[in-house]
N, C-alpha and C positions, 0 to 999 in steps of 0.2 A: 441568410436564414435557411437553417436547415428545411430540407421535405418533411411533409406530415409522414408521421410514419403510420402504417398502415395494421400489417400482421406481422406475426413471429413467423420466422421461415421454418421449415422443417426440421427437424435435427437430421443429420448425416448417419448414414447406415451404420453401425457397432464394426463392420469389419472394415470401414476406410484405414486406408492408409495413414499413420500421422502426418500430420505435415510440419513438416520442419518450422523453426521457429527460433526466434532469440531472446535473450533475455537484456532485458532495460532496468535501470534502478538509474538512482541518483549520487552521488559520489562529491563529497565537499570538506574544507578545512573542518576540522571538531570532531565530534563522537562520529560525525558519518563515515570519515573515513576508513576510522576503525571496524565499526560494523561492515562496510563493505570488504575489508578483508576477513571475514566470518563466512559473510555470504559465498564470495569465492570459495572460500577451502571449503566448505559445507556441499556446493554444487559439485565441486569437485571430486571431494570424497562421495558423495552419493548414486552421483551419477557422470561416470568416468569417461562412457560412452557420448554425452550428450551434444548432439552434431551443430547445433547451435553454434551463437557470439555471445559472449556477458559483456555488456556495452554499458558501463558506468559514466552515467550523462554527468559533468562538471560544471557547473557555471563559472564564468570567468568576470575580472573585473570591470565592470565598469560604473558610471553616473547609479545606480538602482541600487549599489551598494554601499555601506559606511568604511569596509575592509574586504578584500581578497578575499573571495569565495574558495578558492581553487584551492587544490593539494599542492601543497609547497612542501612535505617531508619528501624528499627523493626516498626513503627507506620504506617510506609505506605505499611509494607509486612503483619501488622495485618490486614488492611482496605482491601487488595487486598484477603483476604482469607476468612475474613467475608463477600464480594459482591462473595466467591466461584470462584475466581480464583487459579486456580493448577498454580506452579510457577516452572519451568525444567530449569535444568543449564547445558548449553553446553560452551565448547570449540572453538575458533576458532583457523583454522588452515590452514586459505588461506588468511584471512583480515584482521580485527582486526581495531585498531586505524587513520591507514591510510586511512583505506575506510568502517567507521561505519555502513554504508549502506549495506554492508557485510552482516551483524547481519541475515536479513533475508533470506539468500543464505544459510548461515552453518546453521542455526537454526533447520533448515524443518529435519532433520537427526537425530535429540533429539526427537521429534515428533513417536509418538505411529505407529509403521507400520501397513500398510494396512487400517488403518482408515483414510475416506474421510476426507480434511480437506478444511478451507476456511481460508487463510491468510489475517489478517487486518492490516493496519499501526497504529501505538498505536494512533494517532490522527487523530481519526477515532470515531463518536460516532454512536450507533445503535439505529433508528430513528423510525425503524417498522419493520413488523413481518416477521421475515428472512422464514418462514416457503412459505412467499409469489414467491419466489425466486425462477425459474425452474433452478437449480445445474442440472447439467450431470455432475458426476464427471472425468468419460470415455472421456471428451470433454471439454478440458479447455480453458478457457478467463479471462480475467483481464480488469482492470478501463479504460472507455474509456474518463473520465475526464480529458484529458492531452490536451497541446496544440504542439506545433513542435519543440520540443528543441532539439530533435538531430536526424541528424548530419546539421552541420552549412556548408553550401555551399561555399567554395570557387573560386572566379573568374575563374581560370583555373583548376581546377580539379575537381577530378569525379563528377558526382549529384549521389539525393538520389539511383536511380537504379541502380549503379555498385557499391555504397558503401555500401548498404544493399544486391544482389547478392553475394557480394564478402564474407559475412559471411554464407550465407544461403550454399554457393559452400562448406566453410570451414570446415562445420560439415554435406555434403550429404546430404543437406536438400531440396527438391525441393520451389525453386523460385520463377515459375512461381504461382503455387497454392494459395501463401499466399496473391498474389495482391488481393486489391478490386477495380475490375473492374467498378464500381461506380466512379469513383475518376479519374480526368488526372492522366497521367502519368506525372512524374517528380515535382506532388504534394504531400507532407506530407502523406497527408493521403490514400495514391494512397499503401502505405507500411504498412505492420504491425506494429504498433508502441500502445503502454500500457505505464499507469499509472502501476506502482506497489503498488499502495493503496490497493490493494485486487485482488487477483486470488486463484485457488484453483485446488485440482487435488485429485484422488482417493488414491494417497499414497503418503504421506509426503517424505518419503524416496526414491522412485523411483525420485519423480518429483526434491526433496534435491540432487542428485546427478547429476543428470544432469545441475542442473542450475549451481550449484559447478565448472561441467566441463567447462562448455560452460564458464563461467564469467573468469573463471580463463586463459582459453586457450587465450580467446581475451584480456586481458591485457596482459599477459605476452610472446602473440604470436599472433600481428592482423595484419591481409592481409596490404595488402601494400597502399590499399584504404582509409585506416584511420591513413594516417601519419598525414593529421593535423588537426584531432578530438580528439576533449578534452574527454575523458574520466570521467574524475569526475565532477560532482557524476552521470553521466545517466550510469554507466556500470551494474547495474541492468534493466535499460530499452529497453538496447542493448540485452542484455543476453535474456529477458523476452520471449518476442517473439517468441524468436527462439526455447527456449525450449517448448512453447506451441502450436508451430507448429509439431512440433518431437513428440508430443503425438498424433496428430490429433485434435488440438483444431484451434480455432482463432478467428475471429470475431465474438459475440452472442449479439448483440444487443437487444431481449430477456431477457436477465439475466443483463447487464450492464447498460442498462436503467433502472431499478429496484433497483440495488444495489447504480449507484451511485447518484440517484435522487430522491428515494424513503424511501429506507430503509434500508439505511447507508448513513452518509456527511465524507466524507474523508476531515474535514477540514483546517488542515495544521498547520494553528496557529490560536490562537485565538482571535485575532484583524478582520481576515479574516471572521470566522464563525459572528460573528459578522454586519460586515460591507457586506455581501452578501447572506448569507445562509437564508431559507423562514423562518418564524415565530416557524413552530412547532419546528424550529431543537434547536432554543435558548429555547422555553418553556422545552426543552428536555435537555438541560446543566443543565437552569438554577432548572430546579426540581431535576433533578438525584445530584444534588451538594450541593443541599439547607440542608439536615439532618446533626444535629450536627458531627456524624462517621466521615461522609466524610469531612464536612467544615473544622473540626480543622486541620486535615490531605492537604486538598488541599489548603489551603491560604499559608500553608507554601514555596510554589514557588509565588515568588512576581507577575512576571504574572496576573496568575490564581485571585491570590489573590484582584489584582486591576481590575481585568476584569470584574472576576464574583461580587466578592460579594460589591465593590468601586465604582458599579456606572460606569467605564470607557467604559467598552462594549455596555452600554445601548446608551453614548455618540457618539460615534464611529458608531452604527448604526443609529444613526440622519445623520451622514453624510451623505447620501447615498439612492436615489430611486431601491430599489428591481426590480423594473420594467425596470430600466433604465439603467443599469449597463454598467461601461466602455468594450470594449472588453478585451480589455489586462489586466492579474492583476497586472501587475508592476502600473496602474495607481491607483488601490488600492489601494497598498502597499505607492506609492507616498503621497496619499492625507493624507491616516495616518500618517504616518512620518511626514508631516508637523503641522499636529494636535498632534503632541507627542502622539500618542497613538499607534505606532507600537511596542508594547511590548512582548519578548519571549525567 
């Protein structure tokens, strides 16, 4: 069990040094692999200089799976080596095929110890200069790109602050600290609550075990407040928090305004990127995609193939004022489907 965490440490002086850093994602048969050759040639093209590793975590097979997790194209593990991504293959040994989303729980443990790392979701492209970025690595946060998906309120029982206490009591975590006072009470955002598009911490394997814990403890042992919360797929979102409060992290607005507005789009899918994301971030696909290496490799996911290079994505953002945009992205997701372009 983790230590009570106590107070937020100091933020570090505006003129430190950066400290170096690597970059972790996940990497697997299907649309990820693709996306992670995006991600590469995007870091690549963006920041040419960057003194880092891009360490594409793999899972391999074994009992936790129904089929081979791992990259089997040699054409897409040649392109991800030629854009200089390192490829590490771990095991899981808590999740696996039940809860995919796992991948970045056990991954961080394969991960080089003691080097600061910054975890990106493979669909994720790097948009500008990460260097721009004030990382404390001593002091972690994550995406605040998210909107209020868990936990779902019902009529007679608990709300958000006994069912988010009831975990923070479960691991000695203090509570009270993590609110932001900014926010009512018994609103979403009144709680700690992360994207796991990106966070980072000064050792992959400190931070790898504890998320490990925490994830694992509340599915297979949660307080009695979350008998009817759905757990899949937010038990990384649930977990998230908690363990980046147990380090002394939490809210940095700072750094998360930057990363997820600036210089990274956590895009999700690519009808999405498309149909909302500002101009540079498509000139930034659509360049990082455009060399022959990479094309012949990424049309091979139909997708991609009709998005990028068919014309479909250019379509898809006709749809749609940048300026204007619905609140909710289920209304996205809706107009596309109607226009047959939600493809993924």
């Amino acid at each position: 069990m983790a230590a009570k965490s106590t107070s937020k440490a100091a933020k570090k002086p505006a003129t430190a040094e950066p400290v170096p850093f690597n970059i972790v994602a996940v990497v697997q048969a299907g649309r990820l692999q693709y996306e992670a050759i995006l991600l590469a040639a995007s870091l690549r093209h963006t920041n040419p200089d960057f003194q880092g590793r891009l360490l594409l975590a793999e899972p391999q097979m074994n009992d936790r799976w129904d089929k081979n997790p791992a990259v089997v194209n040699p054409e897409v593990r040649d392109c991800l080596e030629m854009l200089g991504a390192e490829i590490i293959p771990f095991e899981n040994k808590v999740f696996g095929a039940e809860y995919p989303y796992g991948n970045k729980i056990e991954a961080l443990q394969s991960m080089p110890e003691g080097e600061p790392f910054v975890f990106l979701d493979t669909d994720t492209l790097v948009t500008g200069d990460l260097a721009e970025v004030p990382f404390d690595f001593d002091r972690p946060t994550a995406s605040m790109k998210r909107e209020g998906t868990w936990p779902t309120i019902e009529l007679y029982g608990p709300g958000y602050g006994q069912i988010w206490k009831s975990l923070y009591d479960k691991f000695g975590l203090d509570f009270d600290s993590s609110l932001d006072l900014t926010q009512p009470v018994e609103y979403w955002k009144h709680y700690l609550y992360f994207n796991a598009g990106f966070f980072y911490h000064r050792c992959p394997h400190e931070f790898g075990a504890r998320f490990v814990e925490y994830a694992q403890a509340i599915r297979d042992d949660p307080p009695e407040e979350l008998v009817c919360q759905t757990m899949t797929p937010w038990l990384d979102q649930v977990a998230l928090p908690l363990v980046i409060h147990s380090f002394g992290g939490g809210l940095q607005p700072e750094v998360s305004d930057v990363m997820d507005h600036e210089v990274t789009c956590h895009y999700r899918v690519i009808p999405m990127l498309y149909a909302r994301e500002r101009d540079h971030v498509v000139d930034v696909l659509e360049t990082v995609s455009a060399p022959n290496k990479i094309k012949k490799v990424v049309k091979q996911y139909e997708p991609l193939r009709r998005m990028i290079y068919q014309g479909k994505g250019q379509k898809a953002r006709a749809l749609f004022d940048r300026d204007n945009l619905p609140r909710r992205e289920q209304a996205l997701r809706n107009q596309l489907k109607r226009n047959k372009l939600w493809l993924r």
